[in-house]
C-alpha positions, 0 to 999 in steps of 0.5 A: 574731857575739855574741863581736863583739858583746860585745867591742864592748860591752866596749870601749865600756864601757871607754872611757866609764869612761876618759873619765868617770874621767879627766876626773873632777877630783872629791875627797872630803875626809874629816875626822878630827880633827885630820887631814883625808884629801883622796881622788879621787873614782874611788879612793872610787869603786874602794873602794866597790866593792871593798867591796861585793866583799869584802861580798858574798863574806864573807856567800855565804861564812858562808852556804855555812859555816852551810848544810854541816850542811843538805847533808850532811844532804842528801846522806846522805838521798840516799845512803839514797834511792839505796839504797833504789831499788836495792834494788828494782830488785835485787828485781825482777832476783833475782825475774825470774831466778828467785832468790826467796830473794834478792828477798825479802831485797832487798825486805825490804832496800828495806822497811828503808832504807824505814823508816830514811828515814821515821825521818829525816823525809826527803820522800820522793816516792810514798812509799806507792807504794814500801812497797807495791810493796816489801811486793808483791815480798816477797809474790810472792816468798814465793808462789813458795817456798810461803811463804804465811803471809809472802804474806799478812802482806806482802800485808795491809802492801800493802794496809794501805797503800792504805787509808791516808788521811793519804798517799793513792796511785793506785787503779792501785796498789792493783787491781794489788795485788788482782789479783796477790792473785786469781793467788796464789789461783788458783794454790792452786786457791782459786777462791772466793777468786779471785772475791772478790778479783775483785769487791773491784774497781771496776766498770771494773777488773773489766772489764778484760782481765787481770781478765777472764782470772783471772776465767774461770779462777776460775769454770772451776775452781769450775764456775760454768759460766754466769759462765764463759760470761759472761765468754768472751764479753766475752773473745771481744768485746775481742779477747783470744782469736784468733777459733778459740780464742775460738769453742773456748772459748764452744763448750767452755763452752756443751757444758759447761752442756749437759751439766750438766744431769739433767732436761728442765727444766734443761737448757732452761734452760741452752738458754736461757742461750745466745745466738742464735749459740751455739745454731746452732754444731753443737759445741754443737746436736748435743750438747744434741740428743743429751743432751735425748734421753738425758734424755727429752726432747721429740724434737721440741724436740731436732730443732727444735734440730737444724735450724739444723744440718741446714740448714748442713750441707745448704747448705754439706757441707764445713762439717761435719767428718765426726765432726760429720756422723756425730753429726748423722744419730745424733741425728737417729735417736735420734727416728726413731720420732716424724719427722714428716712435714715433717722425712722430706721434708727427709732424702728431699730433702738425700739426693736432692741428694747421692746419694753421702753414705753418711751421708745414706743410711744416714739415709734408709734408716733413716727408711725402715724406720721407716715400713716401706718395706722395698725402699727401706730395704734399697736405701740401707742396702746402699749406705750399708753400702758407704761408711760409714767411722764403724764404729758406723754401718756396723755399724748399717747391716749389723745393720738389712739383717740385720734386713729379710733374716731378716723376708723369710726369707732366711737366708744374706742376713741370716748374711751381714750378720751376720757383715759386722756383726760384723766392723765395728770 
């Protein structure tokens, strides 16, 4: 349809160019003394134009000639431009296929066309950028070889040129800068450096996943326990662990500070470090029971502690694997001696429930010879002593029906618990 279009249009040009032209009895006289030059008026007319032709391409002519030095000017910059990109991304390849040799000198490379374009006073866009990410591979590349005093003099060039203010760059540029520079130091087991590293960081990039990762390494590694413990947790609420090893974590990190501690008073206020969700998990509760125990504590605090537990593990028994079960009822008859009332009725009770817990048994029946009930002590702890699986408490069973058998003089009960004691492994 347009190709009709302009034929039609050609063809009506083309005919009011006939009509005008061959009507057109016009003449141009040009006098030139002595002669006078008679011309139609459509040959002046075809002239004039011809000359605007020949004028026009003679001066696009002597522009394309006196524009050659500009393009090829042009064209060797963007040669060393293209240079240039190629030899980063040659660093980059060389440096993803392990040849770190090869990527520092592709980087270095780059650095050199780098220069040579500056030297030229070529525009070269995100110039900053370039360097920077040049000096960056160069570095990672060292590191990778043990070269450190290359890593930090190429490292210092990165972020010398994220301080240059005549030629600004993006603050993505330089975090990604410092953040690779807190890896290397956590590679070279220099948490403190890590850390400061890490805290050169805006507010908004220190939280950040990536930073947050590096971040509870470096405090691992520098056992500062409590900044550890911060920062899994805001791990743990952006979703950056899968919800058991994110629980694995807080929990090995909170056992952690708890076991830290040498006296009460530290380790009450390590308890009070934790949140309200850390103190009910039982990794975490059973261990500070038993460590407030080993340290003289107040038992009573370490059973106060102990009973969110408790209360889980009578309300839903499969919740509580067999290990933490067992380390349960032993820290619970660490302070045996000082049970009040309150918590004898809740041992008698969760046993009642479930007469068929070996564990439970063995804990009744060793509160039981405690208040010196021995009929009831000696009738759990046989049971117990027939179901127990954990070996310290089956030996603890058969040493404590020893005990009652020598105070009721019966000699051949207490040898033969003493020998079932003995067998325990």
């Amino acid at each position: 349809m347009r190709a009709a279009l302009w034929l039609l249009g050609l063809f009506a040009i083309a005919a009011a160019v006939a009509l005008f032209a061959g009507n057109n009895q016009g003449t141009v006289t040009v006098f030139w003394p002595p002669w006078r030059v008679d011309l139609s008026l459509n040959l002046v007319l075809l002239l004039l134009f011809g000359a605007f032709v020949f004028l026009h391409v003679a001066l696009r002519g002597f522009s394309a000639l006196f524009a050659l030095p500009t393009q090829a000017r042009q064209w060797r910059l963007q040669q060393k431009e293209r240079a240039l990109h190629a030899a980063l991304l040659d660093a980059m390849v060389q440096l993803l296929s392990g040849r770190f040799s090869r990527a520092r000198k592709a980087a270095q490379a780059a650095l050199g066309q780098e220069k040579t374009l500056a030297a030229l006073d070529a525009d070269l866009p995100q110039a900053p950028q370039v360097r920077m990410l040049a000096h960056l591979l160069a570095a990672e590349s060292a590191q990778s070889l043990q070269d450190r005093a290359a890593r930090d003099a190429h490292l210092q060039l990165a972020l010398n040129e994220g301080n240059d203010r005549t030629a600004p760059m993006s603050p993505e540029t330089r975090e990604g800068v410092q953040l690779r520079a807190a890896r290397w130091a956590l590679e070279d087991r220099d948490a403190p450096a890590a850390l400061a590293r890490l805290a050169e960081l805006p507010l908004g990039a220190q939280r950040r996943t990536l930073a947050l990762r590096l971040r509870l390494k470096a405090a691992r590694q520098d056992r500062r326990t409590v900044e550890a413990l911060d920062t899994a947790r805001l791990l743990a609420k952006h979703g950056a662990f899968p919800a058991g090893a994110a629980r694995s974590i807080v929990h090995g990190l909170a056992t952690e500070l708890v076991a830290g501690a040498h006296d009460p008073a530290q380790l009450l206020r390590a308890w009070g470090e934790l949140e309200a969700g850390e103190r009910a998990m039982p990794e975490v509760a059973i261990p500070a029971a038993q460590r407030l125990v080993a340290v003289g504590g107040d038992l009573a605090v370490a059973r106060a502690w102990l009973l969110p537990v408790w209360e889980q593990m009578v309300a839903q028994p499969p919740s509580l694997g067999d290990g933490l079960r067992v380390k349960l009822v032993r820290a619970l008859e660490a302070g045996l001696d000082s049970l009040d009332a309150e918590w004898l009725a809740r041992i008698e009770t969760a046993q009642r429930n479930n007469p068929r817990d070996a564990n439970l048994q063995y804990l009744a029946g060793m509160a039981c010879m405690k208040r010196q009930l021995w009929g009831k002590a000696q009738q759990l702890l046989a049971q117990a002593g027939a179901g127990l699986q954990d070996a310290g408490l089956h030996r603890s069973a058969w040493v404590a029906l020893a005990q009652l058998a020598e105070q009721r003089g019966e000699a051949d009960e207490a040898a033969a618990a003493w020998k079932r004691a003995a067998q325990s492994r």
